[in-house]
N, CA, C and O atoms as CSV, one atom per row, in Angstrom:
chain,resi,resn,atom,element,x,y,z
A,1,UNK,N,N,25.078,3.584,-5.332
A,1,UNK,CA,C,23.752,3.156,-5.713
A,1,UNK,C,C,23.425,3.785,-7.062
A,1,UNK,O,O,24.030,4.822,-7.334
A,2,UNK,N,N,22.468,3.254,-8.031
A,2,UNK,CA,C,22.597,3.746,-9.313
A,2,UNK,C,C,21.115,4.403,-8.866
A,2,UNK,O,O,20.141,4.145,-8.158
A,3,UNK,N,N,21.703,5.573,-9.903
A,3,UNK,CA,C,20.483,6.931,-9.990
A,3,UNK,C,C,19.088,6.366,-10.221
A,3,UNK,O,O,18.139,6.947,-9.694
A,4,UNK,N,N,18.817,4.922,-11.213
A,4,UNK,CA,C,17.331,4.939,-11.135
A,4,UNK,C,C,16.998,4.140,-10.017
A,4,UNK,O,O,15.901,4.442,-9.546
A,5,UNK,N,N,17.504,3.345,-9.517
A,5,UNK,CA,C,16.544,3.287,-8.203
A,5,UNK,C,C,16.499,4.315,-7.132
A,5,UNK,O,O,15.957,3.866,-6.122
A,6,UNK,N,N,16.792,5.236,-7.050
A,6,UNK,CA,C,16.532,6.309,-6.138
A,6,UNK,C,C,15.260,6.211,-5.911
A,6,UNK,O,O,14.917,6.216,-4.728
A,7,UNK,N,N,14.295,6.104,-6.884
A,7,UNK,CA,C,12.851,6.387,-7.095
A,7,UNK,C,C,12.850,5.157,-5.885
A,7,UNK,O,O,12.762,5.562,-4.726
A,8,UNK,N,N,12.929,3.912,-6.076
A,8,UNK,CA,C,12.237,3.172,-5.222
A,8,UNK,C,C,12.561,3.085,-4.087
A,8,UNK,O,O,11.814,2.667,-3.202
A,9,UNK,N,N,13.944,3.537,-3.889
A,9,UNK,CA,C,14.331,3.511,-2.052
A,9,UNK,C,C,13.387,4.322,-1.745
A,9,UNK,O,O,12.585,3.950,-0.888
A,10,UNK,N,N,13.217,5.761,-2.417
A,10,UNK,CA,C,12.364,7.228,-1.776
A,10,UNK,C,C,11.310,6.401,-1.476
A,10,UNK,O,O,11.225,6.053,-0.298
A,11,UNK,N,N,10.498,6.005,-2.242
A,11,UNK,CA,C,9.224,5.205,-2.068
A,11,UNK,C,C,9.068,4.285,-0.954
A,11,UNK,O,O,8.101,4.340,-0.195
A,12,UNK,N,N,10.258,3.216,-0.819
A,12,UNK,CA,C,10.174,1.993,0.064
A,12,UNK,C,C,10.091,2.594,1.646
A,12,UNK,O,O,9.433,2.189,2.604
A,13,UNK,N,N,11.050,3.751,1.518
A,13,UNK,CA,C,11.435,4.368,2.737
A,13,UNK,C,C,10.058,5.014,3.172
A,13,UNK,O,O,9.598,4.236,4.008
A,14,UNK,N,N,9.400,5.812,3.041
A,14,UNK,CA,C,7.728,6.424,2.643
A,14,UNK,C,C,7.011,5.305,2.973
A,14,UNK,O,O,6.102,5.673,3.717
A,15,UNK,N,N,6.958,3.971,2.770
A,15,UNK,CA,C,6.230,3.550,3.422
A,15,UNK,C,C,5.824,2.831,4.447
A,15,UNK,O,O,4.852,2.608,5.169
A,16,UNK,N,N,7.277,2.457,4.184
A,16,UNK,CA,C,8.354,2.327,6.262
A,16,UNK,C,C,7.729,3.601,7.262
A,16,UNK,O,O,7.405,3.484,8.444
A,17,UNK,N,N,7.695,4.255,6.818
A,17,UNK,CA,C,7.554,5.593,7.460
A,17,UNK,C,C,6.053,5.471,8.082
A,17,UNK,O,O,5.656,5.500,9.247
A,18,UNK,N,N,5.495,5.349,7.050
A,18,UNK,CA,C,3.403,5.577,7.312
A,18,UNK,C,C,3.837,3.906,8.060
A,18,UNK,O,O,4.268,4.122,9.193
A,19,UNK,N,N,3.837,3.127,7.896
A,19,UNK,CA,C,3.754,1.823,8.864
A,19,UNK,C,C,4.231,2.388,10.050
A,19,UNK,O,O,3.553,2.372,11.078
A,20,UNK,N,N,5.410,2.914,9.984
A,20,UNK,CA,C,6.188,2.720,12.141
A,20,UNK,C,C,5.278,3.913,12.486
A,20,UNK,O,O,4.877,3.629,13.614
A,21,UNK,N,N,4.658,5.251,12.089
A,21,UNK,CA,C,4.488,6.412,12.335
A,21,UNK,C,C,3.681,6.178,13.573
A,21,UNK,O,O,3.889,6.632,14.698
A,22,UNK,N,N,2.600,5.286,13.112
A,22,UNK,CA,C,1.643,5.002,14.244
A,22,UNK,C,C,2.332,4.320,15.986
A,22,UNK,O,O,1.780,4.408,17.083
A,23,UNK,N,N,3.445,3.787,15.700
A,23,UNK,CA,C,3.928,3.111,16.905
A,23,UNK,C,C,5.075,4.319,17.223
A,23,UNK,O,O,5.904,3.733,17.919
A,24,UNK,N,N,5.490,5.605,17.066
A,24,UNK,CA,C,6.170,6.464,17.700
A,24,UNK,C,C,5.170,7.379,18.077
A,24,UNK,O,O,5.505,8.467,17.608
A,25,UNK,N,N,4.132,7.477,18.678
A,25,UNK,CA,C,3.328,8.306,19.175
A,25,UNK,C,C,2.264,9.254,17.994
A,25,UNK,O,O,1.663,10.326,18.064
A,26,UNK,N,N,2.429,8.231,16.976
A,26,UNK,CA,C,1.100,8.880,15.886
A,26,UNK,C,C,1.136,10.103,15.243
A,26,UNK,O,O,0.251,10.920,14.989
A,27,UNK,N,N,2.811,10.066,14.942
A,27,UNK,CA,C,3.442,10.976,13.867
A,27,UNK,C,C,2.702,11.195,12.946
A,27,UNK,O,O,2.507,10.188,12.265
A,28,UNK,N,N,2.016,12.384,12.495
A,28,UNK,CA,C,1.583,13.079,11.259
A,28,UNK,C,C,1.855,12.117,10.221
A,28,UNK,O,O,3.008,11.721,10.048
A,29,UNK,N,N,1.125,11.803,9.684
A,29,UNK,CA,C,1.665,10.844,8.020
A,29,UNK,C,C,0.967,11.910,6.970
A,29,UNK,O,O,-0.229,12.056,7.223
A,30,UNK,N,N,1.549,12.868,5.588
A,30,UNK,CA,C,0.897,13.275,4.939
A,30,UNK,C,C,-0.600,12.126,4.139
A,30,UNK,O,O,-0.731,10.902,4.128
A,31,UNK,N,N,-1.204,12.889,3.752
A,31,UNK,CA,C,-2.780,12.624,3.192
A,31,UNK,C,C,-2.347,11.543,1.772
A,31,UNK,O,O,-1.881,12.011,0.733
A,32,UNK,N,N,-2.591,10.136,1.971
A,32,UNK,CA,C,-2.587,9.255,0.648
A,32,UNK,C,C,-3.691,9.581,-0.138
A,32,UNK,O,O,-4.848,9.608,0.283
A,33,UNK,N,N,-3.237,9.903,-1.614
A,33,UNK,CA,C,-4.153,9.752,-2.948
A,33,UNK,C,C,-4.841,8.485,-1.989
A,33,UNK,O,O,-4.114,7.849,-1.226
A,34,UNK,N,N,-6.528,8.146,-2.124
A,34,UNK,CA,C,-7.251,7.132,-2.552
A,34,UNK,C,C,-7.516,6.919,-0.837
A,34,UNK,O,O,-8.535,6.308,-0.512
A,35,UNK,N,N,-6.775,7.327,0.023
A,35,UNK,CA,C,-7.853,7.428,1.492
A,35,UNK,C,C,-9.092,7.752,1.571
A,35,UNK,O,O,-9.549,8.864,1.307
A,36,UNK,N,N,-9.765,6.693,1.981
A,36,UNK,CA,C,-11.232,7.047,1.840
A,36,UNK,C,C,-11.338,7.952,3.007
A,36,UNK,O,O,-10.784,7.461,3.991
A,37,UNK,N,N,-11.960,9.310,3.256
A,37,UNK,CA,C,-11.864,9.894,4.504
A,37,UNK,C,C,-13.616,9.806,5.389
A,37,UNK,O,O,-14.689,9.381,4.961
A,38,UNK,N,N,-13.400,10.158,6.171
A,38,UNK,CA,C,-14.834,9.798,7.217
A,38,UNK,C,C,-15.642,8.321,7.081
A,38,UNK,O,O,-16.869,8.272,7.162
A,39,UNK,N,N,-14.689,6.955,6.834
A,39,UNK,CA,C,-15.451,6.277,6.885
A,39,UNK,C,C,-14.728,5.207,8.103
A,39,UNK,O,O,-15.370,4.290,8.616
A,40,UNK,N,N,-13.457,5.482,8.403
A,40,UNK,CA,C,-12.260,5.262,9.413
A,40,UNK,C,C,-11.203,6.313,10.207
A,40,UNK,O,O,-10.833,7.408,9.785
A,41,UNK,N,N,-10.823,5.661,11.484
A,41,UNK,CA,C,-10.248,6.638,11.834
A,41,UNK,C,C,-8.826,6.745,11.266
A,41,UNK,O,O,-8.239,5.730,10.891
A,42,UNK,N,N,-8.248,7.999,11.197
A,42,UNK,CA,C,-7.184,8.343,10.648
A,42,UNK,C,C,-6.237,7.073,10.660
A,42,UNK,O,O,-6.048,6.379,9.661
A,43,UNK,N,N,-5.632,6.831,11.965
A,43,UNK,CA,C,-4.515,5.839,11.950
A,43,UNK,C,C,-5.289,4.288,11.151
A,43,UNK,O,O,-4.483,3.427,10.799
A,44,UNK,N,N,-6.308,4.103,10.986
A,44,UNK,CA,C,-6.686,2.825,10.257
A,44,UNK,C,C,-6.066,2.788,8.968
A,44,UNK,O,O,-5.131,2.070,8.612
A,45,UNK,N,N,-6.965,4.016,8.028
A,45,UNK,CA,C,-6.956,4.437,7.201
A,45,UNK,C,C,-5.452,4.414,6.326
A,45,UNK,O,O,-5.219,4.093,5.161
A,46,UNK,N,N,-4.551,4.902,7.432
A,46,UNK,CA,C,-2.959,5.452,7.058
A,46,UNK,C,C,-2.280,3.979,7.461
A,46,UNK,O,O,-1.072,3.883,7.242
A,47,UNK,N,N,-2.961,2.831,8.031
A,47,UNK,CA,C,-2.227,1.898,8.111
A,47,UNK,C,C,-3.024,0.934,7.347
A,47,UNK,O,O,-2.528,-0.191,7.290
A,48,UNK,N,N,-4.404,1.147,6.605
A,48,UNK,CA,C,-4.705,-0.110,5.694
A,48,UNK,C,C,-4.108,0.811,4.258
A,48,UNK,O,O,-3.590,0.007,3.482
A,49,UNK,N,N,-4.051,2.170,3.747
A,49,UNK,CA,C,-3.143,2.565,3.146
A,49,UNK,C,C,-2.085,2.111,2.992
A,49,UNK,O,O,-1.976,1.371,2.014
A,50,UNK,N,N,-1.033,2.300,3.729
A,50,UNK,CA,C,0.211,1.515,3.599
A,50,UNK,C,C,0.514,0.100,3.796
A,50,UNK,O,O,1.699,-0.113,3.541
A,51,UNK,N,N,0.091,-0.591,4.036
A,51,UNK,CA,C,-0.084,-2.422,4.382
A,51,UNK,C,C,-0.453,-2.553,2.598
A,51,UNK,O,O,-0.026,-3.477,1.907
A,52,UNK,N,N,-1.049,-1.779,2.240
A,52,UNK,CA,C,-1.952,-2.448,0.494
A,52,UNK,C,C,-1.019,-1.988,-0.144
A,52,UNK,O,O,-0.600,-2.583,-1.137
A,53,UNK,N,N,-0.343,-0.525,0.392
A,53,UNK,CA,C,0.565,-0.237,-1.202
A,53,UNK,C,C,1.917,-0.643,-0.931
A,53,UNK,O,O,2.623,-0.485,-1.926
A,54,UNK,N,N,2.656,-1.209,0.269
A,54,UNK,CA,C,3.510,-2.470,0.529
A,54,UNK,C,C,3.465,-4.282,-0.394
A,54,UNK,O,O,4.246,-4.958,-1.064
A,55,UNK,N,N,2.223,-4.384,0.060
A,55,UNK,CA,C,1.803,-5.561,-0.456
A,55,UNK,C,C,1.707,-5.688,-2.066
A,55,UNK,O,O,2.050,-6.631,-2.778
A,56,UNK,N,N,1.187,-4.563,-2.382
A,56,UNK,CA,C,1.012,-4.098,-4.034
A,56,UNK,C,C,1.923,-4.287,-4.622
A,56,UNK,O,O,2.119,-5.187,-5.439
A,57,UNK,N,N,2.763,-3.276,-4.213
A,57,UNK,CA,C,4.192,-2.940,-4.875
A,57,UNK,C,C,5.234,-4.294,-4.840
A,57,UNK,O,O,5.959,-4.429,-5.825
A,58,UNK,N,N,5.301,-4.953,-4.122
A,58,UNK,CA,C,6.086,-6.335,-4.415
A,58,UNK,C,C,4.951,-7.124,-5.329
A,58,UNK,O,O,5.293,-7.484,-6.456
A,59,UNK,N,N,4.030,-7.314,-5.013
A,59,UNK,CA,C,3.200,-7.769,-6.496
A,59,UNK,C,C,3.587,-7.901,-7.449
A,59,UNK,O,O,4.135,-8.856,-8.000
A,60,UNK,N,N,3.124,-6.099,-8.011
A,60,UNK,CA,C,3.479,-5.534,-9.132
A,60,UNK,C,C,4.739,-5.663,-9.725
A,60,UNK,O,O,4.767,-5.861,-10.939
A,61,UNK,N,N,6.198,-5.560,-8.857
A,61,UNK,CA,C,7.107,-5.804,-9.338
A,61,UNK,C,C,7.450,-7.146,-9.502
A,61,UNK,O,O,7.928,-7.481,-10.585
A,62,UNK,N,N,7.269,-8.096,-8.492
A,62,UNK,CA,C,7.384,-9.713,-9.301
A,62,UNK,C,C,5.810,-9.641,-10.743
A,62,UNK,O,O,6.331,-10.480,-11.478
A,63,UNK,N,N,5.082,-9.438,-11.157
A,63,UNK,CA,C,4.386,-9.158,-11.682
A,63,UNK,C,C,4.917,-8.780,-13.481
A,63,UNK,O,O,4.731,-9.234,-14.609
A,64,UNK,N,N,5.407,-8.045,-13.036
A,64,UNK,CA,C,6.225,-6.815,-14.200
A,64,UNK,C,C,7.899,-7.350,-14.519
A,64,UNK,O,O,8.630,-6.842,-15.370
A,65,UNK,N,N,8.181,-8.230,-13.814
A,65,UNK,CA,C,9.485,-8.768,-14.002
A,65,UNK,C,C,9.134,-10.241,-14.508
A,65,UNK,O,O,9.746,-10.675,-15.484
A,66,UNK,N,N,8.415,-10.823,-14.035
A,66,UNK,CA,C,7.742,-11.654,-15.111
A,66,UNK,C,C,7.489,-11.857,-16.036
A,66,UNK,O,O,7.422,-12.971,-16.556
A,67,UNK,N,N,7.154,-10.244,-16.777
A,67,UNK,CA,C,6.311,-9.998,-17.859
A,67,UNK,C,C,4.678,-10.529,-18.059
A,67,UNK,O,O,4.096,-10.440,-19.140
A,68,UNK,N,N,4.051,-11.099,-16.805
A,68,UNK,CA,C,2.624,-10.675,-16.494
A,68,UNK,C,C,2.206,-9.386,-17.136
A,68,UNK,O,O,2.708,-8.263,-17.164
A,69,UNK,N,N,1.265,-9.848,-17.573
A,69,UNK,CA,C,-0.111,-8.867,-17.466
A,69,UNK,C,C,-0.332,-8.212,-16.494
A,69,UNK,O,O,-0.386,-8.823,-15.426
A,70,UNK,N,N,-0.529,-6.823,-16.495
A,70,UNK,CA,C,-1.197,-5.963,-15.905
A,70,UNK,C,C,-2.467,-6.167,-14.602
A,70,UNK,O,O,-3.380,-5.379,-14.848
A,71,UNK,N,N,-2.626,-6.623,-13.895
A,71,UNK,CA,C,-4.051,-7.060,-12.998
A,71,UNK,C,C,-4.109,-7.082,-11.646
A,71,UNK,O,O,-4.508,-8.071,-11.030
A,72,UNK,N,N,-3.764,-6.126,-11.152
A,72,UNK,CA,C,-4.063,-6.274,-9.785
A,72,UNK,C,C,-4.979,-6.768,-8.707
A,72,UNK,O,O,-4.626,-7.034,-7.558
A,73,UNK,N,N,-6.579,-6.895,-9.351
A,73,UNK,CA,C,-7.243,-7.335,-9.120
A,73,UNK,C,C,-7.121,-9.075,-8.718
A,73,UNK,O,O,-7.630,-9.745,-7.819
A,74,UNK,N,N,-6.372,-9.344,-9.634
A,74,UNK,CA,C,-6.389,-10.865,-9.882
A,74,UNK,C,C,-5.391,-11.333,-8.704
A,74,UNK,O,O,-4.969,-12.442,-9.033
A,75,UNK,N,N,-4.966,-11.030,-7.747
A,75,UNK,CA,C,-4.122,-11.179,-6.617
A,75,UNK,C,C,-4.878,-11.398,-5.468
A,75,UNK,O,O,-5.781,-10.647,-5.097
A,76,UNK,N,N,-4.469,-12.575,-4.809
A,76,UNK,CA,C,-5.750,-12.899,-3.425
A,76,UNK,C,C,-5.399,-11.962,-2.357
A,76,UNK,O,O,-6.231,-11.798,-1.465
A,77,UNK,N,N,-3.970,-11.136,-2.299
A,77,UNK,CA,C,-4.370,-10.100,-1.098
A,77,UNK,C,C,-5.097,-8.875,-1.722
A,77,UNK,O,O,-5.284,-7.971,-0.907
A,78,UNK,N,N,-5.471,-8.679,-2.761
A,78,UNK,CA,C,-6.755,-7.756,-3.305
A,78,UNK,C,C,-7.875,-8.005,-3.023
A,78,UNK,O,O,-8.823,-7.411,-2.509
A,79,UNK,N,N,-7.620,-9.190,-3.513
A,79,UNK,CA,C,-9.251,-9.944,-3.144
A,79,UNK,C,C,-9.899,-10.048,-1.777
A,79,UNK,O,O,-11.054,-9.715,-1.510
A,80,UNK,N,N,-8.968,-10.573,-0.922
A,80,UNK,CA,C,-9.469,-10.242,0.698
A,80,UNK,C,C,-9.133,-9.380,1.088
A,80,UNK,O,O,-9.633,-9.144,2.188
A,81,UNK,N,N,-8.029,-8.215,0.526
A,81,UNK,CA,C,-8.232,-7.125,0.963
A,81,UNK,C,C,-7.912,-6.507,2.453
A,81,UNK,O,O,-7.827,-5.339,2.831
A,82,UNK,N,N,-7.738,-8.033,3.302
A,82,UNK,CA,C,-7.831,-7.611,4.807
A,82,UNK,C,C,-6.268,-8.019,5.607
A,82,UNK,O,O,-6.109,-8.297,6.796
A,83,UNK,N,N,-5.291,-7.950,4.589
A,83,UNK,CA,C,-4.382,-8.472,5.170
A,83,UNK,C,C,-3.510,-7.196,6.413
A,83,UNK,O,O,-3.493,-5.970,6.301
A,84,UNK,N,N,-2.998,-7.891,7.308
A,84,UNK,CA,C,-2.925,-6.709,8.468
A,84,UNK,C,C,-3.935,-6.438,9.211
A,84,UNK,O,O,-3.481,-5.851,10.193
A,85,UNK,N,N,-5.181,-6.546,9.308
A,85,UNK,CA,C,-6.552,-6.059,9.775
A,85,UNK,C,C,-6.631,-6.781,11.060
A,85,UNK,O,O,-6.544,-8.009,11.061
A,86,UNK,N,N,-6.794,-6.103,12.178
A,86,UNK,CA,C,-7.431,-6.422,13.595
A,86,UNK,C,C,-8.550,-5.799,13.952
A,86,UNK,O,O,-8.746,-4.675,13.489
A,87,UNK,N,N,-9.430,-6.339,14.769
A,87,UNK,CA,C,-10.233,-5.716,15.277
A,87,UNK,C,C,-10.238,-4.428,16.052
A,87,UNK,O,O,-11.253,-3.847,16.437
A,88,UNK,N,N,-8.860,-4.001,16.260
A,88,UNK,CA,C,-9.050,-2.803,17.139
A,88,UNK,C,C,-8.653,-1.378,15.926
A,88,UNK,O,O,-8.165,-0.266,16.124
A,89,UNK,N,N,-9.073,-1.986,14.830
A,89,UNK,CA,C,-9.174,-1.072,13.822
A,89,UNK,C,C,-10.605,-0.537,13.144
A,89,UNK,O,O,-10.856,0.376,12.357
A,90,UNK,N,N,-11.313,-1.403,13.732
A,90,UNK,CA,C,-12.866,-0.995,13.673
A,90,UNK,C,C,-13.264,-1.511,12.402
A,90,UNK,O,O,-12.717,-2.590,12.176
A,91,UNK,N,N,-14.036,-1.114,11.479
A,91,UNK,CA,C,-14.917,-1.172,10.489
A,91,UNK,C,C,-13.960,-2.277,9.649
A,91,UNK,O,O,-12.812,-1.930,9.369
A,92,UNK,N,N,-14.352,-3.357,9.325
A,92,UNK,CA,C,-13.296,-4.075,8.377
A,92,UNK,C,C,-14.208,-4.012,6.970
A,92,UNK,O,O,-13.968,-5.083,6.413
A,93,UNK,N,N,-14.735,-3.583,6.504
A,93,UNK,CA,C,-15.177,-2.492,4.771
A,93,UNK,C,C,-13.987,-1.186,4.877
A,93,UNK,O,O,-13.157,-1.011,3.985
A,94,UNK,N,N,-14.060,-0.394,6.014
A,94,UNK,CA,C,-13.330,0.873,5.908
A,94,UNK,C,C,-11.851,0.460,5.547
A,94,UNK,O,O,-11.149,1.058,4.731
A,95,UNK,N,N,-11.404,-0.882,6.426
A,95,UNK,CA,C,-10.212,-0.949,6.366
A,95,UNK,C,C,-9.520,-1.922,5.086
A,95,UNK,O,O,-8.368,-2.292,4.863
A,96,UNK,N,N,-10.868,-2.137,4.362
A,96,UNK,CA,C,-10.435,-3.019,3.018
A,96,UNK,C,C,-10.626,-2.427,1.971
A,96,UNK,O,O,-10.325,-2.811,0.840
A,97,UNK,N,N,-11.222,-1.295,2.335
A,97,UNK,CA,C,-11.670,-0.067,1.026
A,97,UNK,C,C,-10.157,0.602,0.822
A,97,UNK,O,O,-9.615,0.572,-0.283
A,98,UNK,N,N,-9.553,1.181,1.932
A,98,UNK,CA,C,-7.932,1.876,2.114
A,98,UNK,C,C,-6.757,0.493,1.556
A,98,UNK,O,O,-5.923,0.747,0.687
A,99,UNK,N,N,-6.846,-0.865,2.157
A,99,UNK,CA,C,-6.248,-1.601,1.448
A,99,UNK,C,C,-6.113,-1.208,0.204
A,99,UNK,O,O,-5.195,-0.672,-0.417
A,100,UNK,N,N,-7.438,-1.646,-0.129
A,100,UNK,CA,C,-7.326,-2.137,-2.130
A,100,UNK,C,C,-6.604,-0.870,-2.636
A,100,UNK,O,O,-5.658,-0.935,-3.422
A,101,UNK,N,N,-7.104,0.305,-2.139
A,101,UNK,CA,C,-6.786,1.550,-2.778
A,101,UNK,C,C,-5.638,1.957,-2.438
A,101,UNK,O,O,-5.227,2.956,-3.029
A,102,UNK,N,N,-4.704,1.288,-1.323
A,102,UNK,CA,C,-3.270,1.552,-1.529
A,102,UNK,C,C,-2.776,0.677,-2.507
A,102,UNK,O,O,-2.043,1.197,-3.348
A,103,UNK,N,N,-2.975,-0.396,-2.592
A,103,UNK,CA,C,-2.715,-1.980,-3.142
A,103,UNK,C,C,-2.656,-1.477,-4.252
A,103,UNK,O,O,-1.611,-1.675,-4.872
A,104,UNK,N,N,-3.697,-0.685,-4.881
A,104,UNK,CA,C,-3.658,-0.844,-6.648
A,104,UNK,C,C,-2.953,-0.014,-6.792
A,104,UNK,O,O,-2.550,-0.090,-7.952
A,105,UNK,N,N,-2.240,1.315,-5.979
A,105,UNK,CA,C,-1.284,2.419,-6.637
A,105,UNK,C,C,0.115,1.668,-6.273
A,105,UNK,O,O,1.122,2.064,-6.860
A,106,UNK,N,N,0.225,0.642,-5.369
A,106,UNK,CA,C,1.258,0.415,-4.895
A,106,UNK,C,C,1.539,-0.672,-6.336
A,106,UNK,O,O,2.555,-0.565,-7.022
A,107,UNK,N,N,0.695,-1.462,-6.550
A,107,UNK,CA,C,0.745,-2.414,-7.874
A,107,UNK,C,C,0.817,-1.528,-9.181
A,107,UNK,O,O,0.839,-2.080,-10.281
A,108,UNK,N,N,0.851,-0.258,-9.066
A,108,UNK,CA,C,0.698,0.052,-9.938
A,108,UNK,C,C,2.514,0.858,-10.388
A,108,UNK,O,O,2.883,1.039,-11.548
A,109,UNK,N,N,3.109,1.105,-9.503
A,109,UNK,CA,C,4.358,1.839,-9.042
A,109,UNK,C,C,5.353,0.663,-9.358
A,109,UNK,O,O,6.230,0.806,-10.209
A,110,UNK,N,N,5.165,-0.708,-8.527
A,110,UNK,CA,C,5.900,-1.499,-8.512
A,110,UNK,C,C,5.709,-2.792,-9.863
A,110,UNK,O,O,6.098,-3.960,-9.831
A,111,UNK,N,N,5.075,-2.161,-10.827
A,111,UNK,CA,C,4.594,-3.086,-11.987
A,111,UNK,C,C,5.445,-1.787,-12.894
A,111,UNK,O,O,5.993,-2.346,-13.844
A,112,UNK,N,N,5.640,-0.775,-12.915
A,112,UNK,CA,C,6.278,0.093,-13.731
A,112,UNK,C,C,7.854,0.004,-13.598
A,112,UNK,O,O,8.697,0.203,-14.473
A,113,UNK,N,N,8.018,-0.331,-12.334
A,113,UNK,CA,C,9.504,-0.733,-12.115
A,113,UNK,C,C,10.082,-1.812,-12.228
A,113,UNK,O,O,11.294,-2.024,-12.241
A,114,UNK,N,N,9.092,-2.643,-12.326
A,114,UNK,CA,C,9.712,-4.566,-12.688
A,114,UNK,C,C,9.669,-4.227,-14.024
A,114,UNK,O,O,10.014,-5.314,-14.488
A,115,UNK,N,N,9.457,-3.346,-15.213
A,115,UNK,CA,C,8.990,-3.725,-16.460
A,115,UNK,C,C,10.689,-2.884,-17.593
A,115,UNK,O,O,11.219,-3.115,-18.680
A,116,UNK,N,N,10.891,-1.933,-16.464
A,116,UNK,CA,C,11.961,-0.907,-16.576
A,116,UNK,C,C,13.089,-1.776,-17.033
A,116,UNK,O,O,14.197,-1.286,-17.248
């Protein structure tokens, strides 16, 4: 495997990780930059976290391999924000606030690596 993608397996693998964590008995996931805290419960939070910066990051990299512009915003799973979302996750603001805010670091990771 060549040395610069290391970066993105480490990454891809990380967020494999925060997705299954919750279905092996609610394995510890360290604290994501941009978790909104006390407005969801932990496992929401750590799974609308990772669902946005999944979703992001293939974005960003078809995005950046394109040679697109920069915009994360401009993407309809930003825009609704609710992709992954069930009701037994409670608050759907809490759980679209953790989206976007994984979404845009994840668009933001995977727009630096399509451009490489």
């Amino acid at each position: 495997m060549h040395v610069h993608r290391w970066p993105r397996v480490l990454r891809t693998s990380a967020v494999f990780a925060m997705l299954l964590a919750p279905l092996f008995g609610g394995a510890a996931v360290a604290a994501q930059p941009g978790i909104v805290s006390g407005q969801a419960p932990r496992r929401q939070q750590e799974t609308a976290y990772a669902r946005g910066y999944a979703d992001g990051y293939r974005r960003g990299l078809a995005d950046g391999r394109r040679g697109d512009r920069y915009d994360p915003a401009e993407s309809r799973e930003y825009r609704g924000g609710e992709d992954g979302y069930t009701d037994s996750y409670g608050s759907r603001d809490a759980y679209r606030t953790n989206y976007r805010a994984g979404f845009r670091r994840g668009y933001e990771d995977g727009y630096r690596d399509g451009t490489r």
